[in-house]
Every structure is written in C-alpha cells, then in structure tokens.
PQR file with spaces between the fields and no chain letter, atoms N, CA, C, O and H, PARSE charges and radii, in Angstrom:
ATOM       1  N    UNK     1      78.632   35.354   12.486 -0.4000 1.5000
ATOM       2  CA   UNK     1      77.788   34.458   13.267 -0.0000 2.0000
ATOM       3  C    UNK     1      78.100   34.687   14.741  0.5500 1.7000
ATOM       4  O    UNK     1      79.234   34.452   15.158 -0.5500 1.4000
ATOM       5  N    UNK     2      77.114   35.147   15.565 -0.4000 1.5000
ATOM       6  CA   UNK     2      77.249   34.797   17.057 -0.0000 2.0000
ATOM       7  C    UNK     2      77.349   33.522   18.099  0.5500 1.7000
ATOM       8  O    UNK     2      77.991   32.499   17.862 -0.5500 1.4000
ATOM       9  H    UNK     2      76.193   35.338   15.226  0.4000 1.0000
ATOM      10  N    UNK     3      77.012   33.635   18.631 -0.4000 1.5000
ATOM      11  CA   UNK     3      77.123   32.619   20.207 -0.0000 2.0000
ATOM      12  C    UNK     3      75.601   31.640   19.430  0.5500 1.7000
ATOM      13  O    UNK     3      75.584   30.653   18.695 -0.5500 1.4000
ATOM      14  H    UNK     3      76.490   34.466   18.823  0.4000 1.0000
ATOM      15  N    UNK     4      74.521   32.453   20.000 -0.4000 1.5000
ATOM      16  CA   UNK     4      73.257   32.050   19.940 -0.0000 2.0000
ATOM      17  C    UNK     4      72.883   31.414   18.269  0.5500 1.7000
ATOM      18  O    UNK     4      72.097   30.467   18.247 -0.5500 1.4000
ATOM      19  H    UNK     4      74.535   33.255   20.597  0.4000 1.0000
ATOM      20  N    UNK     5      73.325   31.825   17.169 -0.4000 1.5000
ATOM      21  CA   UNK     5      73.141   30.997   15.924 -0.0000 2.0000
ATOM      22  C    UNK     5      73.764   29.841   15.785  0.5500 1.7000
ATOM      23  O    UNK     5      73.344   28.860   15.171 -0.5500 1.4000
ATOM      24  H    UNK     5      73.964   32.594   17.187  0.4000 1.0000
ATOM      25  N    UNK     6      75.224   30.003   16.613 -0.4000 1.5000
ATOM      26  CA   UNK     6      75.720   28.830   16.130 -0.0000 2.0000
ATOM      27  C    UNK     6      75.530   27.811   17.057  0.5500 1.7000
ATOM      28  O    UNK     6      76.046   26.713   16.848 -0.5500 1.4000
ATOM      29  H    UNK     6      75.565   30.800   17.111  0.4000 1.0000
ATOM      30  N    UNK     7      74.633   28.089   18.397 -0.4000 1.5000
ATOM      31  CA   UNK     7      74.057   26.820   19.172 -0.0000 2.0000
ATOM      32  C    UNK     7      72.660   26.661   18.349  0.5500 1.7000
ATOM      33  O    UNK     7      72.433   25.451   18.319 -0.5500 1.4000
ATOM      34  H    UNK     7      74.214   28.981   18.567  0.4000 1.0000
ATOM      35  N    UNK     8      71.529   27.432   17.603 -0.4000 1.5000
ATOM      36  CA   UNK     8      70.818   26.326   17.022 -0.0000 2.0000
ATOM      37  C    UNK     8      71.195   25.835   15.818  0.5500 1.7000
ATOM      38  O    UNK     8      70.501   25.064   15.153 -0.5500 1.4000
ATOM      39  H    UNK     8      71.713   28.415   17.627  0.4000 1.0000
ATOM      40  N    UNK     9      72.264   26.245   15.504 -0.4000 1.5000
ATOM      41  CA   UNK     9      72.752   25.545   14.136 -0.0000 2.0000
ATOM      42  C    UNK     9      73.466   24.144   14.819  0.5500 1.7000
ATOM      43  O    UNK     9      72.830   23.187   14.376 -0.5500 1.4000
ATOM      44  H    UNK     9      72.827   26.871   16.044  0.4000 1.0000
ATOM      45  N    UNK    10      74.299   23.781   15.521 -0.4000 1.5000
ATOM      46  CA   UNK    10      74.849   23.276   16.161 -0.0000 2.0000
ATOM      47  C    UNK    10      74.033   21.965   16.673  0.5500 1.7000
ATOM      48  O    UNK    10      74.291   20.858   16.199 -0.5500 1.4000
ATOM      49  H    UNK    10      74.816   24.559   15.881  0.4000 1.0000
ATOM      50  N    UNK    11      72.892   22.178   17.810 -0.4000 1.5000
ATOM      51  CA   UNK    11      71.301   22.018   18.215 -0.0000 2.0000
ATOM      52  C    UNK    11      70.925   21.069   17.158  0.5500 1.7000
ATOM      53  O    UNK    11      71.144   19.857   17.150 -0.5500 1.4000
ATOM      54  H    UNK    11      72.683   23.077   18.195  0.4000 1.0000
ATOM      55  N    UNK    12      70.215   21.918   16.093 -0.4000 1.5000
ATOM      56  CA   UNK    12      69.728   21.071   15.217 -0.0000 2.0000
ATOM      57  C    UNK    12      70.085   20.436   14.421  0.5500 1.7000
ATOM      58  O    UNK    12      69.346   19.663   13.812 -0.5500 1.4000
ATOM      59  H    UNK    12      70.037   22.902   16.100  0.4000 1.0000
ATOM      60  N    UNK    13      71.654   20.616   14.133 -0.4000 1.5000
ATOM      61  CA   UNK    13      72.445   19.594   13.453 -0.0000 2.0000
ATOM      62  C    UNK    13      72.358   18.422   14.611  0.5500 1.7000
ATOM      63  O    UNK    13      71.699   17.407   14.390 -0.5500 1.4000
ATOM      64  H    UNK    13      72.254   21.244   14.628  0.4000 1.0000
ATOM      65  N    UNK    14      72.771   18.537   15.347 -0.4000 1.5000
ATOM      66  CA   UNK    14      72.787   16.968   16.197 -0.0000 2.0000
ATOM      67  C    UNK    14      71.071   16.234   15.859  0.5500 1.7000
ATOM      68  O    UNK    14      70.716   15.106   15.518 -0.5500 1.4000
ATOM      69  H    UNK    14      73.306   19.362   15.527  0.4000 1.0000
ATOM      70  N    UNK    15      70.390   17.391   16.128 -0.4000 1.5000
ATOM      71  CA   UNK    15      68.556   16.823   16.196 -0.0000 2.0000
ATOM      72  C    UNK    15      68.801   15.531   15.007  0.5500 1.7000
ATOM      73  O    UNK    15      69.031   14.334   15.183 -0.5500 1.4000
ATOM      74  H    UNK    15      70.678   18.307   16.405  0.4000 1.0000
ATOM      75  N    UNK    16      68.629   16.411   13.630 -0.4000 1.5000
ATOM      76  CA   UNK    16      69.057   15.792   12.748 -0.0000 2.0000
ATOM      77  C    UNK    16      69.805   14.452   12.274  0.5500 1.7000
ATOM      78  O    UNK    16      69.321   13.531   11.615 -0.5500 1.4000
ATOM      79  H    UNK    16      68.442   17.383   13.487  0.4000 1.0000
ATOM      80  N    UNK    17      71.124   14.578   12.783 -0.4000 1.5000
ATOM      81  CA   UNK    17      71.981   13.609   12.529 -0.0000 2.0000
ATOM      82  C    UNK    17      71.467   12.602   13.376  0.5500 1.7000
ATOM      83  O    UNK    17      71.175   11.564   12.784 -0.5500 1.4000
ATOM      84  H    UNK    17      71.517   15.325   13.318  0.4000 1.0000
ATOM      85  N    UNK    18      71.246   12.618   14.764 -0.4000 1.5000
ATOM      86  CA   UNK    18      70.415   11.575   15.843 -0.0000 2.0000
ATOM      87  C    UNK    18      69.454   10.923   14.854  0.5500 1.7000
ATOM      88  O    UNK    18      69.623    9.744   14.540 -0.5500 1.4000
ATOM      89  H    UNK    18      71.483   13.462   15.245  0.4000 1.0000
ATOM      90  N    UNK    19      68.457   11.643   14.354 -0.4000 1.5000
ATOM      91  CA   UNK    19      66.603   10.828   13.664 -0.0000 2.0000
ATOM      92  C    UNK    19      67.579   10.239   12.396  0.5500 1.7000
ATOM      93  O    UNK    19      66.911    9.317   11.927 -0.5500 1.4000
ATOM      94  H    UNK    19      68.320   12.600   14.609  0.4000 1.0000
ATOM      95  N    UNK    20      68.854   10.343   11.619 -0.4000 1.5000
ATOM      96  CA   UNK    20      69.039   10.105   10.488 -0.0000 2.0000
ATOM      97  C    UNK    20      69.731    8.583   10.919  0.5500 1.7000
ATOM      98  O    UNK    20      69.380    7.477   10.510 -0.5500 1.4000
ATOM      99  H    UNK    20      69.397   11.091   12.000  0.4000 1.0000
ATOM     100  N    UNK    21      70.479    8.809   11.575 -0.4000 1.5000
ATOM     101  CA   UNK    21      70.959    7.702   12.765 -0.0000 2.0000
ATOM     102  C    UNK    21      70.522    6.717   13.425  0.5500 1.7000
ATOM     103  O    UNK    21      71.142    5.655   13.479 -0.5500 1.4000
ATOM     104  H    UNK    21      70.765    9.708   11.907  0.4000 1.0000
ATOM     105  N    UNK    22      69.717    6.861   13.851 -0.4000 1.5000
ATOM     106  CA   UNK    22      68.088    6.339   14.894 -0.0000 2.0000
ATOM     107  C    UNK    22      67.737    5.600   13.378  0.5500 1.7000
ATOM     108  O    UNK    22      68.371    4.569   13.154 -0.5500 1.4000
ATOM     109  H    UNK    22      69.212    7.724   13.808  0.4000 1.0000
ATOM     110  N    UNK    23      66.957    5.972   12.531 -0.4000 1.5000
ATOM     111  CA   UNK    23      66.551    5.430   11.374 -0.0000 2.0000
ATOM     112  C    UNK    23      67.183    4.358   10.628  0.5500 1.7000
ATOM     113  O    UNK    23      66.908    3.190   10.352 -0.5500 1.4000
ATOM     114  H    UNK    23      66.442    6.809   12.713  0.4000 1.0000
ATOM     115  N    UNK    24      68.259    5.282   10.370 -0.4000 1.5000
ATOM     116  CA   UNK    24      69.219    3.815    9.505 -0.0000 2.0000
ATOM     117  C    UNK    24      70.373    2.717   10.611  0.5500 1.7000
ATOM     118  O    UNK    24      70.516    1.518   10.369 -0.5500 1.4000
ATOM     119  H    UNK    24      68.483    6.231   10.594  0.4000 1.0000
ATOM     120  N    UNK    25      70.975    3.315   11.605 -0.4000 1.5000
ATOM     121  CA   UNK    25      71.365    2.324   12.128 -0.0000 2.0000
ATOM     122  C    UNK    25      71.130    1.271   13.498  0.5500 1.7000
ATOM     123  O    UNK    25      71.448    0.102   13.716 -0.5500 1.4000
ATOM     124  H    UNK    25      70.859    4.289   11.802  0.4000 1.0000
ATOM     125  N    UNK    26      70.285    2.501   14.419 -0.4000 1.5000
ATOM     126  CA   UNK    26      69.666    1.723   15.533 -0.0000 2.0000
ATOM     127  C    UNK    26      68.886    2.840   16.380  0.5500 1.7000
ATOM     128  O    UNK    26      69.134    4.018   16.638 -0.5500 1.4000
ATOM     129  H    UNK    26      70.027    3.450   14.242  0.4000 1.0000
ATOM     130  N    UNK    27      67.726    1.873   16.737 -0.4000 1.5000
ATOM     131  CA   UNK    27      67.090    3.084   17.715 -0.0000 2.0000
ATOM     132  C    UNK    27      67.494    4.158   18.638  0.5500 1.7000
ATOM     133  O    UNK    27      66.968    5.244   18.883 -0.5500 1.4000
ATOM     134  H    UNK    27      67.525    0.916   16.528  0.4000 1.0000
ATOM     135  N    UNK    28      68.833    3.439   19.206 -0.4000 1.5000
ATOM     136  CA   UNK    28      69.375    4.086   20.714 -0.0000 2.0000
ATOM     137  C    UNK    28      69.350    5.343   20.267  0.5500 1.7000
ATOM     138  O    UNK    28      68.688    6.217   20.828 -0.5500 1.4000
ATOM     139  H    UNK    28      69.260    2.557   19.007  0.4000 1.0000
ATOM     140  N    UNK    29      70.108    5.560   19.159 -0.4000 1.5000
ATOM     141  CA   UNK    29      70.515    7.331   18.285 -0.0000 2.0000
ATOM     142  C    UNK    29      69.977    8.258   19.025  0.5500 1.7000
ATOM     143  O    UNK    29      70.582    9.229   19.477 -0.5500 1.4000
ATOM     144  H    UNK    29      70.646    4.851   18.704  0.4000 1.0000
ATOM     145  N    UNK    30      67.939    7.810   19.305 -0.4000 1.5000
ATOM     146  CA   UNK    30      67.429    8.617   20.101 -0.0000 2.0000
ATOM     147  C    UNK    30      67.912    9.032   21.095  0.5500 1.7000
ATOM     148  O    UNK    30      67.879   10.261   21.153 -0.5500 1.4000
ATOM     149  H    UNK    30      67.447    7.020   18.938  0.4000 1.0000
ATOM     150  N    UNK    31      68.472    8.421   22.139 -0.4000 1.5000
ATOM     151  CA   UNK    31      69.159    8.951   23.244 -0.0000 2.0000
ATOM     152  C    UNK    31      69.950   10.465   22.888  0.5500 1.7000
ATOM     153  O    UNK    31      69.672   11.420   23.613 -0.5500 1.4000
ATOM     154  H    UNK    31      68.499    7.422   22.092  0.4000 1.0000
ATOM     155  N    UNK    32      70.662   10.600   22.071 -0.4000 1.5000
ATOM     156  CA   UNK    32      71.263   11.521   21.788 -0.0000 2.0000
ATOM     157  C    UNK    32      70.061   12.749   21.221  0.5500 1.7000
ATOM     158  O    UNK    32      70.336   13.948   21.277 -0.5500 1.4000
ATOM     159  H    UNK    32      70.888    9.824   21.481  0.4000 1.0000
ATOM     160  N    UNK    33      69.149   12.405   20.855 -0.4000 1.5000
ATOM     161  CA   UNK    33      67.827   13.006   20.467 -0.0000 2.0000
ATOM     162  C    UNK    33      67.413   13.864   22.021  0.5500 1.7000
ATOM     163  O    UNK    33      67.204   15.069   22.162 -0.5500 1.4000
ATOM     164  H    UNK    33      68.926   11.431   20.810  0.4000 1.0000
ATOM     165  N    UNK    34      67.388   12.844   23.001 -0.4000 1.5000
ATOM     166  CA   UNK    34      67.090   13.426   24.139 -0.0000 2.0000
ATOM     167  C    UNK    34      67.917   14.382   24.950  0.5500 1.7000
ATOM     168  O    UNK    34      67.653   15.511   25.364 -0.5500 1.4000
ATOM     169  H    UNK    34      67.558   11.866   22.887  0.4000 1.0000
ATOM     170  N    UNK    35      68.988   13.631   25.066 -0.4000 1.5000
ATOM     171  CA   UNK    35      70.365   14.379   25.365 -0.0000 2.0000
ATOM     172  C    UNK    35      69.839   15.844   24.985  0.5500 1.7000
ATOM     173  O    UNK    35      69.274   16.535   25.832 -0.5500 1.4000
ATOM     174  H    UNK    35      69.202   12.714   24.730  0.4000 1.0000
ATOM     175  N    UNK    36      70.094   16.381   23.397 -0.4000 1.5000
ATOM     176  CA   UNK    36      70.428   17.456   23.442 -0.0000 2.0000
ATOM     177  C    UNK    36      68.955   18.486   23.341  0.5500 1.7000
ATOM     178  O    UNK    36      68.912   19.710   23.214 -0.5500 1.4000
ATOM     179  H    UNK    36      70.553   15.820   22.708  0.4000 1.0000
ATOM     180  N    UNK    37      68.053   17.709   23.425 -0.4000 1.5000
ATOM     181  CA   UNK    37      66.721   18.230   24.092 -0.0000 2.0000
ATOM     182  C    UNK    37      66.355   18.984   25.329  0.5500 1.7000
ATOM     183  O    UNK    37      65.880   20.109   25.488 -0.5500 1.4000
ATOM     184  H    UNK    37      68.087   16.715   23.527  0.4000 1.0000
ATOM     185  N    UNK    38      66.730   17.997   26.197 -0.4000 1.5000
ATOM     186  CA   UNK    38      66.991   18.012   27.984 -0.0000 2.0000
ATOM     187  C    UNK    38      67.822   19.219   28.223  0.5500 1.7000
ATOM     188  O    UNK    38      67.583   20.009   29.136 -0.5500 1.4000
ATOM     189  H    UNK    38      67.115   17.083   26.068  0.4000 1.0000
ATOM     190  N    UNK    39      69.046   19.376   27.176 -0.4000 1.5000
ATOM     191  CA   UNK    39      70.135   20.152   27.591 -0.0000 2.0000
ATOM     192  C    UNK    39      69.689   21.973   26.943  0.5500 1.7000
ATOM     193  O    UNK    39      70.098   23.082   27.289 -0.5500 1.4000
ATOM     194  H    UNK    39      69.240   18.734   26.434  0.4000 1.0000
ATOM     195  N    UNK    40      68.718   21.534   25.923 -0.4000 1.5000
ATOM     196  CA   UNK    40      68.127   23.043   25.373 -0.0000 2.0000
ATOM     197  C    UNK    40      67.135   23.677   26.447  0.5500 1.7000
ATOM     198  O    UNK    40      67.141   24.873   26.735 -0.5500 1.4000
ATOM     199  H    UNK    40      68.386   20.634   25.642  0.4000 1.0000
ATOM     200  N    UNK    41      66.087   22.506   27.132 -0.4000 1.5000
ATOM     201  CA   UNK    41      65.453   22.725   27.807 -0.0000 2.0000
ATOM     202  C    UNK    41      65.943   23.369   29.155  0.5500 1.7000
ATOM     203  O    UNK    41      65.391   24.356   29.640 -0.5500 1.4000
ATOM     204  H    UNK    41      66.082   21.534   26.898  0.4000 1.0000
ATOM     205  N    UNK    42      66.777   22.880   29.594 -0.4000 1.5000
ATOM     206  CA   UNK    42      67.796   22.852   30.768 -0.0000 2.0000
ATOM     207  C    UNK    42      68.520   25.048   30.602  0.5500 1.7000
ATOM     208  O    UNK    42      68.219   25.983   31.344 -0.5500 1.4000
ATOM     209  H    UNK    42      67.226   22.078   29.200  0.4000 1.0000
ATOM     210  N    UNK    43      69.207   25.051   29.685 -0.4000 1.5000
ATOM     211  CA   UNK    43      69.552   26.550   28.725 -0.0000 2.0000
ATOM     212  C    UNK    43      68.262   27.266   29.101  0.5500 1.7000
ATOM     213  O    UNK    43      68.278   28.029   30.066 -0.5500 1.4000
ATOM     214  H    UNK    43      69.451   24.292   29.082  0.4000 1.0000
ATOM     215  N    UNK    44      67.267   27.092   28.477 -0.4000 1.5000
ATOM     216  CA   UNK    44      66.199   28.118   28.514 -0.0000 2.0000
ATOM     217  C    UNK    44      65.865   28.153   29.660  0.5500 1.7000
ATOM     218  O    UNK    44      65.068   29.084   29.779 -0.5500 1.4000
ATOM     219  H    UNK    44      67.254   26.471   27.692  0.4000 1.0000
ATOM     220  N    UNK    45      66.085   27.470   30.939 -0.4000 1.5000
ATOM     221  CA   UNK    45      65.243   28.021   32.167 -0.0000 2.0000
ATOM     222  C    UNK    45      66.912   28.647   32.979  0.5500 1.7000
ATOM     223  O    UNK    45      66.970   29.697   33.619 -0.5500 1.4000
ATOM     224  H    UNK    45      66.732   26.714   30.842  0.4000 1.0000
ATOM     225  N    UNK    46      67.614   28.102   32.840 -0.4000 1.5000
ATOM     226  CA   UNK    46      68.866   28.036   33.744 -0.0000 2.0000
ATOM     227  C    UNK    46      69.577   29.198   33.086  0.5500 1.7000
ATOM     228  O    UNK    46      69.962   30.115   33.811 -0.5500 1.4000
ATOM     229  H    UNK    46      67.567   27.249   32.320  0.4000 1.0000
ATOM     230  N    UNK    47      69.758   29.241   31.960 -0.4000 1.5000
ATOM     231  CA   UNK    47      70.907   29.938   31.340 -0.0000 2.0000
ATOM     232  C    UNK    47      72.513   29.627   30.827  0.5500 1.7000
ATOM     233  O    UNK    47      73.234   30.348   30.138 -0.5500 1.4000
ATOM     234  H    UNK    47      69.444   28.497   31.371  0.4000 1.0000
ATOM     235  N    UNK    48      72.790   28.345   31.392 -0.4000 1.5000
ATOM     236  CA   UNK    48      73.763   28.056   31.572 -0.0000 2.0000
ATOM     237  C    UNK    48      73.914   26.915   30.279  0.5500 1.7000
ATOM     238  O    UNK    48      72.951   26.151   30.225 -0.5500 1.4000
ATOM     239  H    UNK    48      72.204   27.758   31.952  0.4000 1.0000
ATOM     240  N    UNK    49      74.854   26.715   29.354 -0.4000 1.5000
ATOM     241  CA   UNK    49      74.817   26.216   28.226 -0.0000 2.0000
ATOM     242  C    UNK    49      76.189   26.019   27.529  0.5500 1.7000
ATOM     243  O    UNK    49      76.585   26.697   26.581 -0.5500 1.4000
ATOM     244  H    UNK    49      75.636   27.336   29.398  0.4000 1.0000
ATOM     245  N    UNK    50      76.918   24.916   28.171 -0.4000 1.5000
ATOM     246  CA   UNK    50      78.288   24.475   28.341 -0.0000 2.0000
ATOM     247  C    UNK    50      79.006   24.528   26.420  0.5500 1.7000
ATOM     248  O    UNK    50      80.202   24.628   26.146 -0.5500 1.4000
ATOM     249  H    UNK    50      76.596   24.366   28.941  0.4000 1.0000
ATOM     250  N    UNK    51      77.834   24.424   25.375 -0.4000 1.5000
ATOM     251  CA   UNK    51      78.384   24.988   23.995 -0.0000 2.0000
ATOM     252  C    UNK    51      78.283   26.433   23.778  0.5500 1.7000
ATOM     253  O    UNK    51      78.723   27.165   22.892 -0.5500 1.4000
ATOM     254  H    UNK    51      76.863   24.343   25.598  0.4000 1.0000
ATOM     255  N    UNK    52      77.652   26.624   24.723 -0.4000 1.5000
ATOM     256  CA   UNK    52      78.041   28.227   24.629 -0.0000 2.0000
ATOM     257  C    UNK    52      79.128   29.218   24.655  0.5500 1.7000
ATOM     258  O    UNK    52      79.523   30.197   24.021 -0.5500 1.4000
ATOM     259  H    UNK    52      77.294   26.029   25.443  0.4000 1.0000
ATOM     260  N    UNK    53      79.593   28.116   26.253 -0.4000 1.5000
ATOM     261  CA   UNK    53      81.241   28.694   26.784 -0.0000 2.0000
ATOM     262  C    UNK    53      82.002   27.828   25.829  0.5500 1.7000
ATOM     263  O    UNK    53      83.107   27.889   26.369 -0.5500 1.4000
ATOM     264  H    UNK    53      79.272   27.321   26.768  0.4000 1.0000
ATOM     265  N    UNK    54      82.134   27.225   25.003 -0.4000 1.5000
ATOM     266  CA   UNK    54      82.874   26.386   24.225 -0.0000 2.0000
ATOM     267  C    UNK    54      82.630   27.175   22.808  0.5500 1.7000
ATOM     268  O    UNK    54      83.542   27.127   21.983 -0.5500 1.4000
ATOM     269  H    UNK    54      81.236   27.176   24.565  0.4000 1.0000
ATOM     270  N    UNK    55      81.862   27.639   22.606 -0.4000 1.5000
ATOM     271  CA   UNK    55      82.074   28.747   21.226 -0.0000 2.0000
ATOM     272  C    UNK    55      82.402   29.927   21.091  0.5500 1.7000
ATOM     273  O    UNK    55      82.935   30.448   20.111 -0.5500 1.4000
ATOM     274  H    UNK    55      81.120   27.678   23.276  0.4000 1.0000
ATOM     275  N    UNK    56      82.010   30.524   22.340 -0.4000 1.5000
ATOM     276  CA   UNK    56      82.792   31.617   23.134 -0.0000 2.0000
ATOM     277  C    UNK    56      83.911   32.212   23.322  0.5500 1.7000
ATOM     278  O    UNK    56      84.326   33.369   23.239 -0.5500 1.4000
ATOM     279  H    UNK    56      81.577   30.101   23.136  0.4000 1.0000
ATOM     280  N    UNK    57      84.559   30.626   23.742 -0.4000 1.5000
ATOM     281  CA   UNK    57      86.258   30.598   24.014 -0.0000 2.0000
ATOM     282  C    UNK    57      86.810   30.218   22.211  0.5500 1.7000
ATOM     283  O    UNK    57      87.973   30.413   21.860 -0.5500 1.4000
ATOM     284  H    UNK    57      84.222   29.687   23.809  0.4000 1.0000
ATOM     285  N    UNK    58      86.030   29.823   21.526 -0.4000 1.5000
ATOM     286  CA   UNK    58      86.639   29.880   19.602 -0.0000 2.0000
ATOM     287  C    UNK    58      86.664   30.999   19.210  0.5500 1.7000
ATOM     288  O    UNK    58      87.497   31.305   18.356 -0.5500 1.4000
ATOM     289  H    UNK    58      85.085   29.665   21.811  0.4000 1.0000
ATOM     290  N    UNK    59      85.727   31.985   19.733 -0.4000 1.5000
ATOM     291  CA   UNK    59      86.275   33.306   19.391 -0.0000 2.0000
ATOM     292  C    UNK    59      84.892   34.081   18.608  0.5500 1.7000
ATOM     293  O    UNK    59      84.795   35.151   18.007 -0.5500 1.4000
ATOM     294  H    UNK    59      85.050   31.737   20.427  0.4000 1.0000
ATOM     295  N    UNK    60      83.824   32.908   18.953 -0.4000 1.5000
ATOM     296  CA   UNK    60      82.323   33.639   18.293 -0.0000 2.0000
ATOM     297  C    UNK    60      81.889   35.178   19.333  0.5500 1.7000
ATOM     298  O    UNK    60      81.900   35.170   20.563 -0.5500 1.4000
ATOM     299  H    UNK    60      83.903   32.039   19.440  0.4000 1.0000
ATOM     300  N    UNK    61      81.591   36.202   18.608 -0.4000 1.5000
ATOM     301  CA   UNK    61      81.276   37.191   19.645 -0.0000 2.0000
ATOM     302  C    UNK    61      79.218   36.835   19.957  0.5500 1.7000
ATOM     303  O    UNK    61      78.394   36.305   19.212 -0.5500 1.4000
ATOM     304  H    UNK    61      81.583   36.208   17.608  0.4000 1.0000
ATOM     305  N    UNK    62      79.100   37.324   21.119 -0.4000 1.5000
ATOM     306  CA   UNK    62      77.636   36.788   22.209 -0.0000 2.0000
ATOM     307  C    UNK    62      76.571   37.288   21.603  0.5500 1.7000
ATOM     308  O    UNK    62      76.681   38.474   21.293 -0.5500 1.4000
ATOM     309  H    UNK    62      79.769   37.755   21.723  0.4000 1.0000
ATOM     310  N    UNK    63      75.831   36.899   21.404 -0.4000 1.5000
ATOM     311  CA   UNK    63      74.665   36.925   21.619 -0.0000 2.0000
ATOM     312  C    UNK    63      73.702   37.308   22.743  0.5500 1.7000
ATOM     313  O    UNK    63      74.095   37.450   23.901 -0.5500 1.4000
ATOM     314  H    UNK    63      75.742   35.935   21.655  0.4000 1.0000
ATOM     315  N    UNK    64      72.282   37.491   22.325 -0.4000 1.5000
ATOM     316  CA   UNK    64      71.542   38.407   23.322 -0.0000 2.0000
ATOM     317  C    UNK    64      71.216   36.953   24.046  0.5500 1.7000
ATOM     318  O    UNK    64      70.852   37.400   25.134 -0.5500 1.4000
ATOM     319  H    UNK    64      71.963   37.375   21.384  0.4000 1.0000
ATOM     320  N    UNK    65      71.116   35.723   24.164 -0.4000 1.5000
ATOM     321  CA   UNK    65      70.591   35.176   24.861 -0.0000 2.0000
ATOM     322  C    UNK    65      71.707   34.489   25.305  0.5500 1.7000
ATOM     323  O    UNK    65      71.414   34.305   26.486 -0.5500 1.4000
ATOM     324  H    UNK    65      71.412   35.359   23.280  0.4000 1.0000
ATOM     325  N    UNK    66      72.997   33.895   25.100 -0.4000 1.5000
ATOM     326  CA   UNK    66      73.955   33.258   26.042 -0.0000 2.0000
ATOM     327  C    UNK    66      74.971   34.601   26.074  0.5500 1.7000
ATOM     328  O    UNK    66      75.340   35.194   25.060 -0.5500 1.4000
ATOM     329  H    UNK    66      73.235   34.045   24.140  0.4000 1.0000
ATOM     330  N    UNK    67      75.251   34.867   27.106 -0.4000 1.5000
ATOM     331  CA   UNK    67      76.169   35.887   27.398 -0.0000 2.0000
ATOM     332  C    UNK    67      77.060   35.368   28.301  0.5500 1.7000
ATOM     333  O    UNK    67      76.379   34.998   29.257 -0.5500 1.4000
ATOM     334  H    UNK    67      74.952   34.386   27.930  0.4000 1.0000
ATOM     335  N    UNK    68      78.377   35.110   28.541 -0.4000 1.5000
ATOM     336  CA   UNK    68      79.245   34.693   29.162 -0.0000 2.0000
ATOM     337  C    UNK    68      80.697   35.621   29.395  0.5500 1.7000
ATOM     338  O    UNK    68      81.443   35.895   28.455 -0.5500 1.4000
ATOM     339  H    UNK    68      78.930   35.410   27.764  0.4000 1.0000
ATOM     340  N    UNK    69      80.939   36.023   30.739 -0.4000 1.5000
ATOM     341  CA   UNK    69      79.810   35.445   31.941 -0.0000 2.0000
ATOM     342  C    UNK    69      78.706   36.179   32.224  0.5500 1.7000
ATOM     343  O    UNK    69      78.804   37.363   31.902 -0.5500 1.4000
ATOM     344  H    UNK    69      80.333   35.800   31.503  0.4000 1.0000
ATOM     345  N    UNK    70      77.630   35.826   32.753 -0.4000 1.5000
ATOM     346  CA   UNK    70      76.408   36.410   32.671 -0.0000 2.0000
ATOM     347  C    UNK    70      76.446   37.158   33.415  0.5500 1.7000
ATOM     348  O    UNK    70      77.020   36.922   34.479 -0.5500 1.4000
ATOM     349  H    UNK    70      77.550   34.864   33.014  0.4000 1.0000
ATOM     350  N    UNK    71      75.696   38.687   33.101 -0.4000 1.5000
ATOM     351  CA   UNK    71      75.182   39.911   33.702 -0.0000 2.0000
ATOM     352  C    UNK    71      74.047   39.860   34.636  0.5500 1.7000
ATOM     353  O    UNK    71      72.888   39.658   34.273 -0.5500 1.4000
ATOM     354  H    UNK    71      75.231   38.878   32.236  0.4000 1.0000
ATOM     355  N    UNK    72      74.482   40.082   36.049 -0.4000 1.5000
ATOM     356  CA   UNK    72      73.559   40.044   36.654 -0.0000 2.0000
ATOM     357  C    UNK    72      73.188   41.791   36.773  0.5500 1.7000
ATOM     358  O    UNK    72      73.897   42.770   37.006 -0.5500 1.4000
ATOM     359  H    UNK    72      75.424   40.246   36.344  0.4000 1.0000
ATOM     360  N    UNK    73      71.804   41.627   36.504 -0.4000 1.5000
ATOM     361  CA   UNK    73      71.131   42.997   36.481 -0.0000 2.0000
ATOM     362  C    UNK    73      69.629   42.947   37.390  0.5500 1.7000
ATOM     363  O    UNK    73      68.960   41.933   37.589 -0.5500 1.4000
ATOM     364  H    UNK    73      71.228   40.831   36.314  0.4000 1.0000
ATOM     365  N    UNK    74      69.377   44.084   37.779 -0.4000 1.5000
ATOM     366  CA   UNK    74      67.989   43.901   38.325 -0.0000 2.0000
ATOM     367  C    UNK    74      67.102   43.516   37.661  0.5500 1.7000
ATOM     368  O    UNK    74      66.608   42.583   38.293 -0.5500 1.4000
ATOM     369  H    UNK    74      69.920   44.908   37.618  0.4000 1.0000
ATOM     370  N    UNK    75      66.420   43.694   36.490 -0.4000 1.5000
ATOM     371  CA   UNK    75      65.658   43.352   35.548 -0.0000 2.0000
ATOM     372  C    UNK    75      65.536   41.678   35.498  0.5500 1.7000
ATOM     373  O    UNK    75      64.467   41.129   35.231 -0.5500 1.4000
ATOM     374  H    UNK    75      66.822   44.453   35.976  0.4000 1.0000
ATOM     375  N    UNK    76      67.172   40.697   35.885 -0.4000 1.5000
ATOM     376  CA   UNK    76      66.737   39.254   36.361 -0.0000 2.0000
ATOM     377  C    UNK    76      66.345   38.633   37.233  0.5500 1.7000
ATOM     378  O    UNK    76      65.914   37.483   37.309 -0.5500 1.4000
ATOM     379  H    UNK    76      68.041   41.143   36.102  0.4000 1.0000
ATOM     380  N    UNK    77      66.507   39.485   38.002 -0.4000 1.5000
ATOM     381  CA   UNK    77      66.265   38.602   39.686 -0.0000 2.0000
ATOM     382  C    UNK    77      65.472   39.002   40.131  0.5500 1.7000
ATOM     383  O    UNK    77      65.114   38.596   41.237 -0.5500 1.4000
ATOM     384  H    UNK    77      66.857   40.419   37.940  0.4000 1.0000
C-alpha cells in the first residue's frame, strides 16, 4: 500500500464513521464530515496533506499524487 491509498482509505473511513455517528448519536458528527472534506478539497488544489507526511514518516512508500517533499519541476509552475 502507498501514501495515496492509504489517504482514501483513511478519507473515507472517517466519511463513513462521521454519517454512522451523525445518525446514531448526534448531528454535530457532521462537522467532522466537513472537516475532512475541506481538508481533501484543500490537498487537491494545494498539495499539501498533513496525513500524508504522517504516513510517510510510518514508513508507507509515495505515491504519484502526495510526494513528500514535493518536486518542484517545470511541468508545475
């Protein structure tokens, strides 16, 4: 498993556990719904994706879309 599987495995386990949460014990859950929404959204334009460097440093090898630390190449800028 890489970087990048185990943030949408990761991702959508929270999605998940939040609506299962939200449902049976109280609305707020959603918040955490948003949370890690904001923070995927936030990843895809920015790049920057703080479970990334935290799975990284466990010893997962990278993936094509979080790479740490990131390669700056002409092709990005």
């Amino acid at each position: 498993m890489n970087v990048d599987r185990a943030i949408f495995a990761f991702a959508g386990s929270l999605l998940l556990l939040s609506l299962a949460l939200a449902w049976f014990i109280s609305p707020y859950w959603l918040l955490l719904t948003a949370f890690v929404s904001s923070t995927q959204l936030q990843a895809a334009f920015t790049g920057f994706c703080p479970a990334a460097i935290a799975f990284h440093k466990f010893g997962l090898k990278e993936g094509p879309a979080f790479e740490w630390p990131p390669r700056t190449t002409s092709a990005y800028r």
